[in-house]
N, C-alpha and C positions, 0 to 999 in steps of 0.2 A: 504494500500500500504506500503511495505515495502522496503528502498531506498538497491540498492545492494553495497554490501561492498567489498573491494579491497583485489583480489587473486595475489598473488605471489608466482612464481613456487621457490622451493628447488634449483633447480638445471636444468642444460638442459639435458633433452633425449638424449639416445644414443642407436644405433644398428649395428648389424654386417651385412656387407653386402659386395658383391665381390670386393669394393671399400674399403675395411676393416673396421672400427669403423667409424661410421658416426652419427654427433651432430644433434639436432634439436633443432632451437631456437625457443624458447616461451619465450613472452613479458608477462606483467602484464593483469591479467583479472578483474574480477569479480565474486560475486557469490551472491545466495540472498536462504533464508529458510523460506519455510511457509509451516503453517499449512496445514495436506493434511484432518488431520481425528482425534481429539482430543480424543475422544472416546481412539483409539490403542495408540498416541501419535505417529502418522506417520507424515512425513514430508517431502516436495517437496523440493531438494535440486538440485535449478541449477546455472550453471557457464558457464564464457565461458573462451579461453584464444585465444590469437593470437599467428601464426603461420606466422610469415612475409616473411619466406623462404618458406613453405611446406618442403615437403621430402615424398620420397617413397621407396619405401623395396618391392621386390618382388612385385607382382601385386597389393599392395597399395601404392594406394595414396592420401597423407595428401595434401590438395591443402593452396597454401600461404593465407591465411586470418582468418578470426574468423571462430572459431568452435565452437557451443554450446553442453553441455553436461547437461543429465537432471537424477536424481536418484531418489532414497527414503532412508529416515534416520530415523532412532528412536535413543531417549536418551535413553542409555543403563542404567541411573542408575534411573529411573524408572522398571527395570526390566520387562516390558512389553514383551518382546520378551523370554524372560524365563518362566513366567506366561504362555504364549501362548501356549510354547512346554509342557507345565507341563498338559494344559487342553487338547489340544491335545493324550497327552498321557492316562491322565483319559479315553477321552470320547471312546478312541481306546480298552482301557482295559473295558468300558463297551461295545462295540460294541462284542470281544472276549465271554463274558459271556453270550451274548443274544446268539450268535453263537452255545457257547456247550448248553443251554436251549433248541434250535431248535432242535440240533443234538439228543439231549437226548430224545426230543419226537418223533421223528422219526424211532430213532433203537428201541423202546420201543416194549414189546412185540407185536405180529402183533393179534393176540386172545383178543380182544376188541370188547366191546358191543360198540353198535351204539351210544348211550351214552359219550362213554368213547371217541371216533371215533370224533365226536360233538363238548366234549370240547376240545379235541387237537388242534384241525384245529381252535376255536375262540383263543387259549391260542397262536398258532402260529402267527396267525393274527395281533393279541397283539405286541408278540413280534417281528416280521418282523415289524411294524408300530414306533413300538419305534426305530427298528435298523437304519430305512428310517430318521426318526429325526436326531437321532448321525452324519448319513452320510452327510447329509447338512449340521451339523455341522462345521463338519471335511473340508470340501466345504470351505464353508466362512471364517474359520481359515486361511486357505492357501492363498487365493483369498487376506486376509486383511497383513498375515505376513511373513517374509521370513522362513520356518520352517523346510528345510532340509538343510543337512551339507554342507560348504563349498560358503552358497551364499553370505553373509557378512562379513564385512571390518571394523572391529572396528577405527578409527581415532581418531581426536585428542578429547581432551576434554570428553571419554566416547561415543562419537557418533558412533553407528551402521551403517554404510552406505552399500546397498545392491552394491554389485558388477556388476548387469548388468543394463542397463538402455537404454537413446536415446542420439544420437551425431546429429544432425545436425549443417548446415551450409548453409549461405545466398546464 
């Protein structure tokens, strides 16, 4: 068990609405980080903070009380999330290679002895099996890291935190 530690917002929120600039007050929270998967160096980052007003903006609305919010975070200076994209990218450019192999025994002359015909199709076999591997790979990659552009939020201290997550409230 790990005790949760005391969030304090920057500043209050603000938006534009037909009432003009409109604040929203948040009071002091909490937050707590645990391990999710030591292996990736992933980690369950949640908080919550109070909303003792709410507020809404167009057809949401923030209702006045706690709202919890849950993410995922990696230490960026493990470089784990670069490593990722780096394997990623390998196992993509072996996936590429098995691809022109395939292609290449395909267009290959069509004037083949039965023989020739034989080993293509086990040589294919082969390499469609390996390519089945890479793809689970490439699977689990995703499934464990955030690995396209734009999903993560570097923070304070080197912390990756991904950008979409869960909000609940009581």
């Amino acid at each position: 068990f790990r005790p949760f530690l005391s969030l304090e917002p920057l500043d209050e929120p603000k938006f534009v609405s037909a009432n003009g600039i409109e604040k929203v007050k948040v009071t002091s929270g909490a937050y707590s980080i645990q391990a999710h998967d030591l292996d990736t160096q992933h980690y369950a980052c949640r908080f919550f903070l109070d909303f003792p007003e709410g507020a809404t903006r167009n057809d949401v609305t923030l209702p006045a009380q706690r709202i919890y919010f849950m993410t995922s975070c990696w230490n960026q200076d493990d470089h784990i999330l670069e490593r990722a994209t780096k394997w990623k990218e390998d196992i993509l450019s072996s996936i590429h290679q098995i691809d022109d192999q395939i292609q290449s025994i395909e267009t290959a002359e069509s004037q083949k002895g039965i023989l020739k015909i034989a080993e293509d199709i086990r040589k294919q076999t082969e390499l469609k099996s390996r390519r089945e591997k890479y793809v689970a790979q490439i699977v689990m990659l995703e499934e464990r890291f955030p690995l396209g552009p734009g999903q993560i939020l570097i923070g304070p201290n080197n912390i990756a935190f991904l950008k979409r997550g869960v909000i609940a409230r009581k």
